[in-house]
HTML snippet that shows the backbone in 3Dmol.js (N, CA, C, O; Angstrom):
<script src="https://3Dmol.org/build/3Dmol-min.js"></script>
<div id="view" style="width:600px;height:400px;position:relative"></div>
<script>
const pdb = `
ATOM      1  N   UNK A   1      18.135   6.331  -1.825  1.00  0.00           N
ATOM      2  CA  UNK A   1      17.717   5.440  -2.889  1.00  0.00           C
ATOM      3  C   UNK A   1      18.912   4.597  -3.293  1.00  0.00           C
ATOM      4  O   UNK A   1      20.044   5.075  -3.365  1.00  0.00           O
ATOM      5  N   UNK A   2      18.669   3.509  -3.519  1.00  0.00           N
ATOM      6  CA  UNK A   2      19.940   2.496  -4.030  1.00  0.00           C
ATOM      7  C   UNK A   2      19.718   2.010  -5.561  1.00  0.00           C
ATOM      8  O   UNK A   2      18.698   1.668  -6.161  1.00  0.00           O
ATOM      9  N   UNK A   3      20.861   2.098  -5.894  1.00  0.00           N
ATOM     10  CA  UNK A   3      20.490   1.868  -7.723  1.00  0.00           C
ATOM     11  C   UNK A   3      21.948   0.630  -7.808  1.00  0.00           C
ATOM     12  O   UNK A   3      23.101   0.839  -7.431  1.00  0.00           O
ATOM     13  N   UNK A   4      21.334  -0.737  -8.479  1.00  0.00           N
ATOM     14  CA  UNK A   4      22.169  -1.392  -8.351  1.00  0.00           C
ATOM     15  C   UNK A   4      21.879  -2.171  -9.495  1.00  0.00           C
ATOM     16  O   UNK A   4      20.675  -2.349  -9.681  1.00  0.00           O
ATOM     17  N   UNK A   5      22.713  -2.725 -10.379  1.00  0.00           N
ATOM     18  CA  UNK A   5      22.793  -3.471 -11.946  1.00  0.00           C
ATOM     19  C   UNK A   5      22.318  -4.880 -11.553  1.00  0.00           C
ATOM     20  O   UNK A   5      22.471  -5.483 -10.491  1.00  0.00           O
ATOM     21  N   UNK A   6      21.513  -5.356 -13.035  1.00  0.00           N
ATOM     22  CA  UNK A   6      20.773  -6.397 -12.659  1.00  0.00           C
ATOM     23  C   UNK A   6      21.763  -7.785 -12.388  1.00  0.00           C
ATOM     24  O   UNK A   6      21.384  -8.844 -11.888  1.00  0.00           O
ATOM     25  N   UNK A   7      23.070  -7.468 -12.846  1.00  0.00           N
ATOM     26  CA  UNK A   7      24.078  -8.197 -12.765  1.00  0.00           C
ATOM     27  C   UNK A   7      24.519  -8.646 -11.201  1.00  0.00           C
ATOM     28  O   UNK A   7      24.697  -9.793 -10.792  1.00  0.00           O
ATOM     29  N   UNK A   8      24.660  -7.175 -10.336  1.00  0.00           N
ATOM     30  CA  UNK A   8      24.426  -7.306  -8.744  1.00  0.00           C
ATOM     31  C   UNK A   8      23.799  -8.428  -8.352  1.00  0.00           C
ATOM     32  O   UNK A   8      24.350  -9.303  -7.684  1.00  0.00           O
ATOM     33  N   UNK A   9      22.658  -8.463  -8.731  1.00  0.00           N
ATOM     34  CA  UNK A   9      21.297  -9.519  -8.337  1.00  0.00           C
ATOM     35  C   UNK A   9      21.667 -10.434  -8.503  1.00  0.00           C
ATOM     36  O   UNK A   9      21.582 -11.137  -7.496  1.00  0.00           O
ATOM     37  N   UNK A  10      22.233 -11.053  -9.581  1.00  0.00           N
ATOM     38  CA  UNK A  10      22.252 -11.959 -10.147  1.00  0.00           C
ATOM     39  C   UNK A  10      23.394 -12.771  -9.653  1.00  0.00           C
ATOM     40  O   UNK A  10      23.204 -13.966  -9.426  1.00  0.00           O
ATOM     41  N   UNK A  11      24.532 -12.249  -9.469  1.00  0.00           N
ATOM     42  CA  UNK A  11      25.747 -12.269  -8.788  1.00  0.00           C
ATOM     43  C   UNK A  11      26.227 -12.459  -7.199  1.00  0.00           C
ATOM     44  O   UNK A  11      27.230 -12.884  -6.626  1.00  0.00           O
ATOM     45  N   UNK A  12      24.500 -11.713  -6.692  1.00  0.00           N
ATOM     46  CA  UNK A  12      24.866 -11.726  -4.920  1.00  0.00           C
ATOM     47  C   UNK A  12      23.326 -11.342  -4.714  1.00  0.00           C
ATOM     48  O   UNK A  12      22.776 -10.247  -4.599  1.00  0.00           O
ATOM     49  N   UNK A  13      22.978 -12.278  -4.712  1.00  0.00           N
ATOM     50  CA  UNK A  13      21.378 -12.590  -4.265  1.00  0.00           C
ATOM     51  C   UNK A  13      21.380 -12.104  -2.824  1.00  0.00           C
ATOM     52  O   UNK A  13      20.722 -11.166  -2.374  1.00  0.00           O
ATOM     53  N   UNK A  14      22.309 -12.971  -2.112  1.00  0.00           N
ATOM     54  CA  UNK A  14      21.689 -12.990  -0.576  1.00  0.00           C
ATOM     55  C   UNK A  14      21.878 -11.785  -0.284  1.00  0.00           C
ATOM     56  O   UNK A  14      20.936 -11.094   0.103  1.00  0.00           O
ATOM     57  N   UNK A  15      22.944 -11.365  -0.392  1.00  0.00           N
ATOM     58  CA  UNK A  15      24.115 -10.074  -0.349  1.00  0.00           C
ATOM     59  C   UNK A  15      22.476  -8.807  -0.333  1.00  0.00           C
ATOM     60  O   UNK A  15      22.134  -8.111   0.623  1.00  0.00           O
ATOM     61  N   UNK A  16      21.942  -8.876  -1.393  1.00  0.00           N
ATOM     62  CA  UNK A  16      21.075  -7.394  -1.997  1.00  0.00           C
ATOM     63  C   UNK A  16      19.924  -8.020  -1.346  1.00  0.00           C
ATOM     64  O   UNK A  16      18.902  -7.511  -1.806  1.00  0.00           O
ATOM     65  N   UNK A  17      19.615  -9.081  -0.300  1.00  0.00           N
ATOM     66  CA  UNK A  17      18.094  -9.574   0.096  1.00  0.00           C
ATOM     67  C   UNK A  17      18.310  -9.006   1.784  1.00  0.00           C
ATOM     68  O   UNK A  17      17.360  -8.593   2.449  1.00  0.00           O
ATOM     69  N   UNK A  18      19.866  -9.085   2.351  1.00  0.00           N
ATOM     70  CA  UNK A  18      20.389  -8.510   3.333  1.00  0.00           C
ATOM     71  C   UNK A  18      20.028  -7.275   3.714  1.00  0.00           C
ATOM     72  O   UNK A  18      19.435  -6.902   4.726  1.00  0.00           O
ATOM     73  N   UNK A  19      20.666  -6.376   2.319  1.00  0.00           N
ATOM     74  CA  UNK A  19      20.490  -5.045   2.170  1.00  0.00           C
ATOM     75  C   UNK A  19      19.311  -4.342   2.306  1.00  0.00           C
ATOM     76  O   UNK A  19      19.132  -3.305   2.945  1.00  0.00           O
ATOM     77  N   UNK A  20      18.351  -5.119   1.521  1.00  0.00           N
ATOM     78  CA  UNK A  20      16.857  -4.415   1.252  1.00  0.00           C
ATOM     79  C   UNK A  20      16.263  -4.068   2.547  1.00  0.00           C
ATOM     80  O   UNK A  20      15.803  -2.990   2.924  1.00  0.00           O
ATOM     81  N   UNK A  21      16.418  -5.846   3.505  1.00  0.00           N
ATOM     82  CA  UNK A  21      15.973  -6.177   4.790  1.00  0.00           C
ATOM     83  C   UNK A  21      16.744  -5.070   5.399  1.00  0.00           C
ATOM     84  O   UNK A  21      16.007  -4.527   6.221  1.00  0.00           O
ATOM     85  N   UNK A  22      17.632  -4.631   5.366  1.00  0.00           N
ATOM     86  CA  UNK A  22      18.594  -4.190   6.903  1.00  0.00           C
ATOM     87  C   UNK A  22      17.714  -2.458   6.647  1.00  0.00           C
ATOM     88  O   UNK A  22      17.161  -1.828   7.549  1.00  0.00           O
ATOM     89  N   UNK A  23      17.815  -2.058   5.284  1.00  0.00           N
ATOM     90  CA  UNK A  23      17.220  -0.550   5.285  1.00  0.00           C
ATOM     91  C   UNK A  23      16.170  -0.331   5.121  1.00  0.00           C
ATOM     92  O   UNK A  23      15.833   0.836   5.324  1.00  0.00           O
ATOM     93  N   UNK A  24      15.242  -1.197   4.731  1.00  0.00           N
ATOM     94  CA  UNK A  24      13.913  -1.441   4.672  1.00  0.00           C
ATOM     95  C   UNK A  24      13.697  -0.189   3.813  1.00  0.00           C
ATOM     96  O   UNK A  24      13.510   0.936   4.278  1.00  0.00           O
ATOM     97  N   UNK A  25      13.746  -0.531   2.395  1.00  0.00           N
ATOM     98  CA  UNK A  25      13.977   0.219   1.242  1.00  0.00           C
ATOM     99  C   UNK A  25      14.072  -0.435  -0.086  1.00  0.00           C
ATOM    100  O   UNK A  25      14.713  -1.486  -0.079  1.00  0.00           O
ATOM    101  N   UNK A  26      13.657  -0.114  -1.047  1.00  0.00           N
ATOM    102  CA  UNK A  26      13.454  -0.813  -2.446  1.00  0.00           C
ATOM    103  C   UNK A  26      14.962  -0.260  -2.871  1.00  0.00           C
ATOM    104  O   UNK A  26      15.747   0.595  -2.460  1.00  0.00           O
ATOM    105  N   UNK A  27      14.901  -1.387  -4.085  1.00  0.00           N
ATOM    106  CA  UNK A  27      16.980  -1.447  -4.613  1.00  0.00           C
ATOM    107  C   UNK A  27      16.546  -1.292  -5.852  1.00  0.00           C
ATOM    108  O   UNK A  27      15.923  -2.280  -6.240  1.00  0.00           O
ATOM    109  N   UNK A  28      16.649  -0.260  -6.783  1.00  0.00           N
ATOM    110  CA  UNK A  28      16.236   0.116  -8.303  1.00  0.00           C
ATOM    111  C   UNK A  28      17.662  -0.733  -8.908  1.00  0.00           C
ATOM    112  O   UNK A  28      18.824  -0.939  -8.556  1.00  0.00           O
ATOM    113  N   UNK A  29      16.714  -1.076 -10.083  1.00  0.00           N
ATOM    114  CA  UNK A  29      17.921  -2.298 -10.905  1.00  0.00           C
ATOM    115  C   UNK A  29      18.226  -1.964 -12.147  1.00  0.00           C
ATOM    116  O   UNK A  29      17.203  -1.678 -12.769  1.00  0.00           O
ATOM    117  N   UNK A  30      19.345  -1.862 -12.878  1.00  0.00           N
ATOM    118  CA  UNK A  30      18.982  -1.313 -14.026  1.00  0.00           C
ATOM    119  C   UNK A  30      19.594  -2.117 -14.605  1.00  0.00           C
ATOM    120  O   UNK A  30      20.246  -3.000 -14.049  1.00  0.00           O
ATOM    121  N   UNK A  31      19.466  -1.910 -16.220  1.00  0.00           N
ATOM    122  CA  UNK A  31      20.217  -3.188 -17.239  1.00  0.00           C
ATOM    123  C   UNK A  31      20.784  -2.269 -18.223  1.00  0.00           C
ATOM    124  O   UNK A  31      20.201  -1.201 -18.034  1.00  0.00           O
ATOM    125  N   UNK A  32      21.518  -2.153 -19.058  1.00  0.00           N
ATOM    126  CA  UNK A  32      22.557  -1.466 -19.541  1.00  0.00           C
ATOM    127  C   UNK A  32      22.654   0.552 -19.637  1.00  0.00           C
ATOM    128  O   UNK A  32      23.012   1.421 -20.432  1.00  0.00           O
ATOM    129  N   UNK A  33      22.072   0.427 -18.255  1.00  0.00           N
ATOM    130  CA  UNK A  33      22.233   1.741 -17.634  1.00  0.00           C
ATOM    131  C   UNK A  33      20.794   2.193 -17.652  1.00  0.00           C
ATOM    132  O   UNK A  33      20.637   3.402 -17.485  1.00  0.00           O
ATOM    133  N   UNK A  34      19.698   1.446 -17.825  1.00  0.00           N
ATOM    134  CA  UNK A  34      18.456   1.874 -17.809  1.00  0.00           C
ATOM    135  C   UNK A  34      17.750   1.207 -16.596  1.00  0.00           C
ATOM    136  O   UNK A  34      18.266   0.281 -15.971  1.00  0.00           O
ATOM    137  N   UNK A  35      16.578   1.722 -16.317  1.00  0.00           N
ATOM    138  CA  UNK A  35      15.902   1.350 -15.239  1.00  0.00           C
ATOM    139  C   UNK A  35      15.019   0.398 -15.613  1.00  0.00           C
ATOM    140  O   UNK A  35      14.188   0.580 -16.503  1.00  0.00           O
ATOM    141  N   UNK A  36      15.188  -1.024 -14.741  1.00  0.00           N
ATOM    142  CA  UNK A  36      14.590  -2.088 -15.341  1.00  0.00           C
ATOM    143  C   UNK A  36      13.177  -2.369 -14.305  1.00  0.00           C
ATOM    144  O   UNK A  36      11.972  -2.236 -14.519  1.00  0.00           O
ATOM    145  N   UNK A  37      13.845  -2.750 -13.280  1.00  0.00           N
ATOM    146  CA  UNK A  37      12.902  -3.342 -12.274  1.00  0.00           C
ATOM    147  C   UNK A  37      13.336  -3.074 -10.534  1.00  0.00           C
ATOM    148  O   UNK A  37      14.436  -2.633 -10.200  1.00  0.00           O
ATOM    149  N   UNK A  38      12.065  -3.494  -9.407  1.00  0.00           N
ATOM    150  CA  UNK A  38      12.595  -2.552  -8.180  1.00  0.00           C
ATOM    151  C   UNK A  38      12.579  -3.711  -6.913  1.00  0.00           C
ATOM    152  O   UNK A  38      11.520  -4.300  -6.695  1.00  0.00           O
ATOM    153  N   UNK A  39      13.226  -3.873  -6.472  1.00  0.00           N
ATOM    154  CA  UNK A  39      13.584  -5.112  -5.618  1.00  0.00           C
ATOM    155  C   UNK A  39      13.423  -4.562  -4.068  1.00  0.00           C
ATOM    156  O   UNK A  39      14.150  -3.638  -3.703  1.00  0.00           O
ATOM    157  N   UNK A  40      12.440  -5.155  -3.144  1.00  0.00           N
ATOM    158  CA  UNK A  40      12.585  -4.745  -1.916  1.00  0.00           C
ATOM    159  C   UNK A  40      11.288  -6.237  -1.375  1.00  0.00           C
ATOM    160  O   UNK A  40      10.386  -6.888  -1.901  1.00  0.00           O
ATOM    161  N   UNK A  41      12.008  -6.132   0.008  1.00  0.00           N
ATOM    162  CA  UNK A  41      11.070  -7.129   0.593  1.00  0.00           C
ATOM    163  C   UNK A  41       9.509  -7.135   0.657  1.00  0.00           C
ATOM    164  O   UNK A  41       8.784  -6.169   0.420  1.00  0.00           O
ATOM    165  N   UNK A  42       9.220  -8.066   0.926  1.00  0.00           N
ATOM    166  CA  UNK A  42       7.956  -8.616   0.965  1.00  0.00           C
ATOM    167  C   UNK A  42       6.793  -7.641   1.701  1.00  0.00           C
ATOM    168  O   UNK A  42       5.696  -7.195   1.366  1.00  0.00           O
ATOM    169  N   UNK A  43       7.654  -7.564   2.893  1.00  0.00           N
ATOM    170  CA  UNK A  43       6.693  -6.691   4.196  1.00  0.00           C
ATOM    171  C   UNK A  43       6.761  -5.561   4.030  1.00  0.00           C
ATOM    172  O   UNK A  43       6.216  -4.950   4.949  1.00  0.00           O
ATOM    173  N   UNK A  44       7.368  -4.656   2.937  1.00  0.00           N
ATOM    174  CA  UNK A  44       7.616  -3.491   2.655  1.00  0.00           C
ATOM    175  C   UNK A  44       7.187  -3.453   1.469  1.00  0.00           C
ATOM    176  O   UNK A  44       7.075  -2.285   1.095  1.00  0.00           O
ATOM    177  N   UNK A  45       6.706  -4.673   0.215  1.00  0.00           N
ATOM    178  CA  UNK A  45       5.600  -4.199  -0.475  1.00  0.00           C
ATOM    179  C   UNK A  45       4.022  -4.523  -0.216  1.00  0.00           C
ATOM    180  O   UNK A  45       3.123  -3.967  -0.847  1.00  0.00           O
ATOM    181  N   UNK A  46       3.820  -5.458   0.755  1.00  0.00           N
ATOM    182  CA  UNK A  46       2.902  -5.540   1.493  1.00  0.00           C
ATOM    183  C   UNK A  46       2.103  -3.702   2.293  1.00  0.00           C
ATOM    184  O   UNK A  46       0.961  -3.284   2.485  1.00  0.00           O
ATOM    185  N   UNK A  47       3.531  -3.145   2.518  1.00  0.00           N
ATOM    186  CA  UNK A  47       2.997  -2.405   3.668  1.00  0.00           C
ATOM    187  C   UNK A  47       2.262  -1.157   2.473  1.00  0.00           C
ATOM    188  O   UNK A  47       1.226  -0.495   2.528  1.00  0.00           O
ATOM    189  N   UNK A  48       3.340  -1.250   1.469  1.00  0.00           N
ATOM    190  CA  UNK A  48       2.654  -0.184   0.542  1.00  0.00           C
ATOM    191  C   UNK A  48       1.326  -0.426  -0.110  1.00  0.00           C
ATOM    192  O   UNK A  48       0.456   0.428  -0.278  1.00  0.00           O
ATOM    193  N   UNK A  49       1.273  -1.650  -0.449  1.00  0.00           N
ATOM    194  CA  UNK A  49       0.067  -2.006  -1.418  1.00  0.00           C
ATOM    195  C   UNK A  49      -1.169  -1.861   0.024  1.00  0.00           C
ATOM    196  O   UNK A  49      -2.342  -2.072  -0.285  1.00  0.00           O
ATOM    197  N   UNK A  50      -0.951  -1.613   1.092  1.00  0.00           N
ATOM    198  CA  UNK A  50      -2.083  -1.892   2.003  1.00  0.00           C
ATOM    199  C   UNK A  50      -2.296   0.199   2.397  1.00  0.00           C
ATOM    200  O   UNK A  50      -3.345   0.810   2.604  1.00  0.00           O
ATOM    201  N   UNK A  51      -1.188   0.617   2.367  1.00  0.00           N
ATOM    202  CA  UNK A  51      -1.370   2.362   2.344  1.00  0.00           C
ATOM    203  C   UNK A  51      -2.047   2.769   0.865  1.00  0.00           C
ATOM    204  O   UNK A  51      -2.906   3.638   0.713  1.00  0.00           O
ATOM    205  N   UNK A  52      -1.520   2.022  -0.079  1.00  0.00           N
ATOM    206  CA  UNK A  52      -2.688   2.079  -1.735  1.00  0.00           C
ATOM    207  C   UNK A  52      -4.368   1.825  -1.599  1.00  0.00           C
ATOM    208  O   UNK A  52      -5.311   2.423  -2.118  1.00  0.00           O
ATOM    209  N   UNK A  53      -4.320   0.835  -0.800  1.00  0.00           N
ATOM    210  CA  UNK A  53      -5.373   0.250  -0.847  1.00  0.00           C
ATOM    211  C   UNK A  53      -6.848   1.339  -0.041  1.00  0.00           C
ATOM    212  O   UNK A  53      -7.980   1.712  -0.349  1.00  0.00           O
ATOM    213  N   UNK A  54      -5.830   1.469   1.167  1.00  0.00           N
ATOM    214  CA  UNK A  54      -6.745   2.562   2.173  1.00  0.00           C
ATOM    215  C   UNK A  54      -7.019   4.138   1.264  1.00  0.00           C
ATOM    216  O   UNK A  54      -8.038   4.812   1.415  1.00  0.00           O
ATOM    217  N   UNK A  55      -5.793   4.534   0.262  1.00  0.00           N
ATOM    218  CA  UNK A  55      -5.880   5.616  -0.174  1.00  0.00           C
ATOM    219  C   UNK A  55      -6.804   5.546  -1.284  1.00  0.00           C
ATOM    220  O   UNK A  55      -7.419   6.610  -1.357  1.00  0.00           O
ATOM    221  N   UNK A  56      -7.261   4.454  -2.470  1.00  0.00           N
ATOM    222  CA  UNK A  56      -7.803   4.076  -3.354  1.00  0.00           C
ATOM    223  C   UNK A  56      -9.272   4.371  -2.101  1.00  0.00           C
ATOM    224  O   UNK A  56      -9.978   5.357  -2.315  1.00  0.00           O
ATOM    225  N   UNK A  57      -9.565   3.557  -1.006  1.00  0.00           N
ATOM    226  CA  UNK A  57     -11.172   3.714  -0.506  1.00  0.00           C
ATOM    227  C   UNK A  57     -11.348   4.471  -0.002  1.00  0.00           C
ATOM    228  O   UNK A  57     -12.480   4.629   0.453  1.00  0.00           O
ATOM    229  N   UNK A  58      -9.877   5.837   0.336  1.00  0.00           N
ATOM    230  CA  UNK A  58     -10.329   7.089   0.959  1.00  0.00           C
ATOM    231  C   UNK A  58     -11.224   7.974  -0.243  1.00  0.00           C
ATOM    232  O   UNK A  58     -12.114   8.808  -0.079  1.00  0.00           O
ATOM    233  N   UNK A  59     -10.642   7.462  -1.452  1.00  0.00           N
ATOM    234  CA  UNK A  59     -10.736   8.509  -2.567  1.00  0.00           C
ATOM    235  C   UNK A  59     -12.119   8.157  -2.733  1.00  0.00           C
ATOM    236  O   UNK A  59     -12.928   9.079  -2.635  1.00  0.00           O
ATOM    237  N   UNK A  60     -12.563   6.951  -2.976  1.00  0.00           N
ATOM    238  CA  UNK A  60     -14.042   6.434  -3.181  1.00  0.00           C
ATOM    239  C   UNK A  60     -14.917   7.028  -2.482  1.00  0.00           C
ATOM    240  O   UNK A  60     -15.610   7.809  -3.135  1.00  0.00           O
ATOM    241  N   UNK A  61     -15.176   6.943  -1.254  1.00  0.00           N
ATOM    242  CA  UNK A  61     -15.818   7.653  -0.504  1.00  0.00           C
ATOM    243  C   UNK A  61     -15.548   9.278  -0.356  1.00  0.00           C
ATOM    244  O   UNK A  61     -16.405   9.878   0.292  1.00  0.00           O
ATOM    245  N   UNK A  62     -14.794   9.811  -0.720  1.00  0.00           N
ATOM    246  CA  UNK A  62     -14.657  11.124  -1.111  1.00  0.00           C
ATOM    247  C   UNK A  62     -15.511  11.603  -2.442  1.00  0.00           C
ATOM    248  O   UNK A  62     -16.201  12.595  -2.674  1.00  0.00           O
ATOM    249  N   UNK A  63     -15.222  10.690  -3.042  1.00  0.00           N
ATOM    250  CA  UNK A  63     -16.237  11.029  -4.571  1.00  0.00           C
ATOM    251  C   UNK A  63     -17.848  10.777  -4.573  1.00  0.00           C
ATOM    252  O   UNK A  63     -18.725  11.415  -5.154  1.00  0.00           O
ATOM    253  N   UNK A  64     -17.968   9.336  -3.510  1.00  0.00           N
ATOM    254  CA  UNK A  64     -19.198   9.215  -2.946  1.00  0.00           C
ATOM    255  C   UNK A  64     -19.958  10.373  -2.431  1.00  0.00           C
ATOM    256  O   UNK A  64     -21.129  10.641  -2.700  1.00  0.00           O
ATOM    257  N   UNK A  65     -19.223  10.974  -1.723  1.00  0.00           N
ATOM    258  CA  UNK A  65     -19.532  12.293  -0.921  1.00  0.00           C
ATOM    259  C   UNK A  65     -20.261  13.295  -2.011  1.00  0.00           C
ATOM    260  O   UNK A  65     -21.452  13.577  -2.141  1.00  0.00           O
ATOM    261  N   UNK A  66     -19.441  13.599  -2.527  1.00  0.00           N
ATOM    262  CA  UNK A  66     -19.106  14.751  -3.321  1.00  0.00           C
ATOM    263  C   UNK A  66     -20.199  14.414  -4.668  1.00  0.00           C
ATOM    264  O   UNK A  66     -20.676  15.312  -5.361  1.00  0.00           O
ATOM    265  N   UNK A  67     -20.457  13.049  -4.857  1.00  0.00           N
ATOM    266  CA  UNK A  67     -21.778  12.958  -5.729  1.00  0.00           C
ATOM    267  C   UNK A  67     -23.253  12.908  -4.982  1.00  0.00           C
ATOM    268  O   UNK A  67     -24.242  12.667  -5.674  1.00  0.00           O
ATOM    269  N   UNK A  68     -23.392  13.146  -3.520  1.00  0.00           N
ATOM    270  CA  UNK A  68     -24.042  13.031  -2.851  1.00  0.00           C
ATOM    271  C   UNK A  68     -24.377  12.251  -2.532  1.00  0.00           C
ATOM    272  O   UNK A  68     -25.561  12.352  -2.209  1.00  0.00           O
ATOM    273  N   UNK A  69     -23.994  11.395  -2.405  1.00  0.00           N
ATOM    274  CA  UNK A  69     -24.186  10.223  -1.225  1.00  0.00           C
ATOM    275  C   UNK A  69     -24.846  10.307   0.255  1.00  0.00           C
ATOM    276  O   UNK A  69     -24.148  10.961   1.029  1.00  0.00           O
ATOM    277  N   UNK A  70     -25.936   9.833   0.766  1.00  0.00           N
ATOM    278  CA  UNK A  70     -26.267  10.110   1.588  1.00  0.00           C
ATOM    279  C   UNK A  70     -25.376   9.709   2.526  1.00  0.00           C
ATOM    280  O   UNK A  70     -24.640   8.750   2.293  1.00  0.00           O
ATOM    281  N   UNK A  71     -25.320  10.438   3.798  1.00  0.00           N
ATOM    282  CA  UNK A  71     -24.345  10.103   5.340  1.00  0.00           C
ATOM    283  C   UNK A  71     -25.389  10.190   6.376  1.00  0.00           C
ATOM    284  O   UNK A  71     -26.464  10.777   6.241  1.00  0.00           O
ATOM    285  N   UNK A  72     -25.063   9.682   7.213  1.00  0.00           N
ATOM    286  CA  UNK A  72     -25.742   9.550   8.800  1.00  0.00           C
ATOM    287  C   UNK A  72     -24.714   9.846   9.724  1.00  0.00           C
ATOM    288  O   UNK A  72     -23.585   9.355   9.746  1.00  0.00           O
ATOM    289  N   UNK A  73     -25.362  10.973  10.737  1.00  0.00           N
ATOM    290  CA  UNK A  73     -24.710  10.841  11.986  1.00  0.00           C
ATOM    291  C   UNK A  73     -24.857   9.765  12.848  1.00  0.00           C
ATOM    292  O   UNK A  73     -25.524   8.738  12.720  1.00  0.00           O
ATOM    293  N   UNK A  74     -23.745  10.357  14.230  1.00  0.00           N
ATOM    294  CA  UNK A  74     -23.637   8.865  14.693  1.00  0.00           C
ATOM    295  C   UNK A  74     -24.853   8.229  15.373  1.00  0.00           C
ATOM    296  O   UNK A  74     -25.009   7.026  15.586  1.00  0.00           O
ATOM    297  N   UNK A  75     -25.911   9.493  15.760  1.00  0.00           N
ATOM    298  CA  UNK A  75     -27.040   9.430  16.562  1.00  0.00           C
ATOM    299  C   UNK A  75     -28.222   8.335  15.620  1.00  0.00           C
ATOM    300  O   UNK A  75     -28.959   7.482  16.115  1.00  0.00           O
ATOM    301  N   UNK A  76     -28.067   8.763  13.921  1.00  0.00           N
ATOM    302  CA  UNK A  76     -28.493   8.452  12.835  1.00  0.00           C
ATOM    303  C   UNK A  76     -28.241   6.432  13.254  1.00  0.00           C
ATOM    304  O   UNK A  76     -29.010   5.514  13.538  1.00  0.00           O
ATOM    305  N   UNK A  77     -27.075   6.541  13.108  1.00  0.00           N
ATOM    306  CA  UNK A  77     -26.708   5.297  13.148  1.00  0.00           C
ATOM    307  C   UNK A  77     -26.952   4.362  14.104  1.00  0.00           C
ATOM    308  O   UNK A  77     -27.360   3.213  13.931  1.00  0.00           O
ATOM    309  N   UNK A  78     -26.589   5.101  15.468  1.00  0.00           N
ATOM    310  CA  UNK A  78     -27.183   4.066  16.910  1.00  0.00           C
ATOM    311  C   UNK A  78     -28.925   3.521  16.879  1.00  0.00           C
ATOM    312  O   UNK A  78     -29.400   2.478  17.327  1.00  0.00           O
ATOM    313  N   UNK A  79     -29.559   4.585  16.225  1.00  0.00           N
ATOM    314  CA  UNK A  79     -30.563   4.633  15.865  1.00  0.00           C
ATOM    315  C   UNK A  79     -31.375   3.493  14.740  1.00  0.00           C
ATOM    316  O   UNK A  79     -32.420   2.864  14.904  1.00  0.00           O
ATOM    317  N   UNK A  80     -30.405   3.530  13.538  1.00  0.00           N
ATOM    318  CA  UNK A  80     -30.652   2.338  12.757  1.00  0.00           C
ATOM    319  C   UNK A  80     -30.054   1.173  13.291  1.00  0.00           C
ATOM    320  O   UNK A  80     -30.822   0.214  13.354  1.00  0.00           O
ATOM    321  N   UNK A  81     -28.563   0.929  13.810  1.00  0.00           N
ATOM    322  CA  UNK A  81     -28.643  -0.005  14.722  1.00  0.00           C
ATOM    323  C   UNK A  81     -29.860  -0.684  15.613  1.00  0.00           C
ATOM    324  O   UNK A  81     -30.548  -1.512  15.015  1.00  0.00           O
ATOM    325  N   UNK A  82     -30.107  -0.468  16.676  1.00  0.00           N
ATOM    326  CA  UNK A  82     -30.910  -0.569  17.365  1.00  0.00           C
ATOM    327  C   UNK A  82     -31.985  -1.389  16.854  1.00  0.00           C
ATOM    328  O   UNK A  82     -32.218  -2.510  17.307  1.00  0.00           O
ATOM    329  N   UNK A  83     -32.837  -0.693  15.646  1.00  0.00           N
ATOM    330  CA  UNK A  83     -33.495  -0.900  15.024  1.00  0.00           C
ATOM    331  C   UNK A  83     -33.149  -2.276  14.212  1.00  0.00           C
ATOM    332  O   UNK A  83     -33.853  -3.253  14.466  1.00  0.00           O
ATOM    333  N   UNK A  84     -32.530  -2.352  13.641  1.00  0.00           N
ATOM    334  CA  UNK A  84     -31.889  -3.806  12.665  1.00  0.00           C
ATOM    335  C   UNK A  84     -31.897  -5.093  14.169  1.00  0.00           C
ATOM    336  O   UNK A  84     -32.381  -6.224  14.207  1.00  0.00           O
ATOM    337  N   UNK A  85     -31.155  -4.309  15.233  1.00  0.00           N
ATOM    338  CA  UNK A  85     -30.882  -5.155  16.472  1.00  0.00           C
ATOM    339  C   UNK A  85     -32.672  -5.686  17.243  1.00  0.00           C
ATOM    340  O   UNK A  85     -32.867  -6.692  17.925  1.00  0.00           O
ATOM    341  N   UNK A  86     -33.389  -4.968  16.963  1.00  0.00           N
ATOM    342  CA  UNK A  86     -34.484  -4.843  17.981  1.00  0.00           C
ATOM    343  C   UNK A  86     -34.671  -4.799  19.489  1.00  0.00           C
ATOM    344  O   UNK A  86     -35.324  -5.466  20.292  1.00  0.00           O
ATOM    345  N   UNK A  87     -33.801  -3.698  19.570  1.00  0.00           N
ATOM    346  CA  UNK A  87     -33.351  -2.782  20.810  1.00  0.00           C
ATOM    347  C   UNK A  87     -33.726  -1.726  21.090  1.00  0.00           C
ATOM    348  O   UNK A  87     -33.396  -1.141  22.122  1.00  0.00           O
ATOM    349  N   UNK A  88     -34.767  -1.119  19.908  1.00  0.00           N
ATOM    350  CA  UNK A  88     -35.295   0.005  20.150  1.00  0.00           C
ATOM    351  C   UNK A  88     -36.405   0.198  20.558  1.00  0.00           C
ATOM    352  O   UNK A  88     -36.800   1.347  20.753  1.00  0.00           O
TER     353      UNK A  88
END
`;
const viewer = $3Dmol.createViewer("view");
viewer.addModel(pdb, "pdb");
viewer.setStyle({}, {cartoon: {color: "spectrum"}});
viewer.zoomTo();
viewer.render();
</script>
């Protein structure tokens, strides 16, 4: 983990945009010794908000489940396929 003052930032931009990129890792910032805000590239908060995203619609459909939600097997499905297709 890297913990670096908001002054850093402010002082050596490219310097801490280098860093983030080279370890592919968020840079915690703090302002008079407290934790302010978290600095890391683009494609590395991209990559998280898209592992959030899958984990948020794993959970949905888990609760779906679990309130009973109806499911179909896959036989279920080729089956309604077909059918929607008029292939059957």
């Amino acid at each position: 983990m890297m913990i670096r003052s908001a002054t850093t930032l402010r002082n050596d931009y490219d310097k801490m945009v280098k860093l983030s990129q080279e370890r592919q890792e968020p840079i915690f910032l703090t302002r008079n010794g407290e934790g302010e805000m978290v600095f890391l590239p683009i494609e590395l908060w991209e990559k998280r908000e898209a592992e959030l995203d899958l984990l948020a619609e794993s959970l949905r459909r888990e609760q779906n489940l679990a309130a009973g939600a109806k499911t179909y097997s896959m036989q279920e499905m080729e089956a309604l396929t077909e059918d929607v297709l008029g292939e059957g």
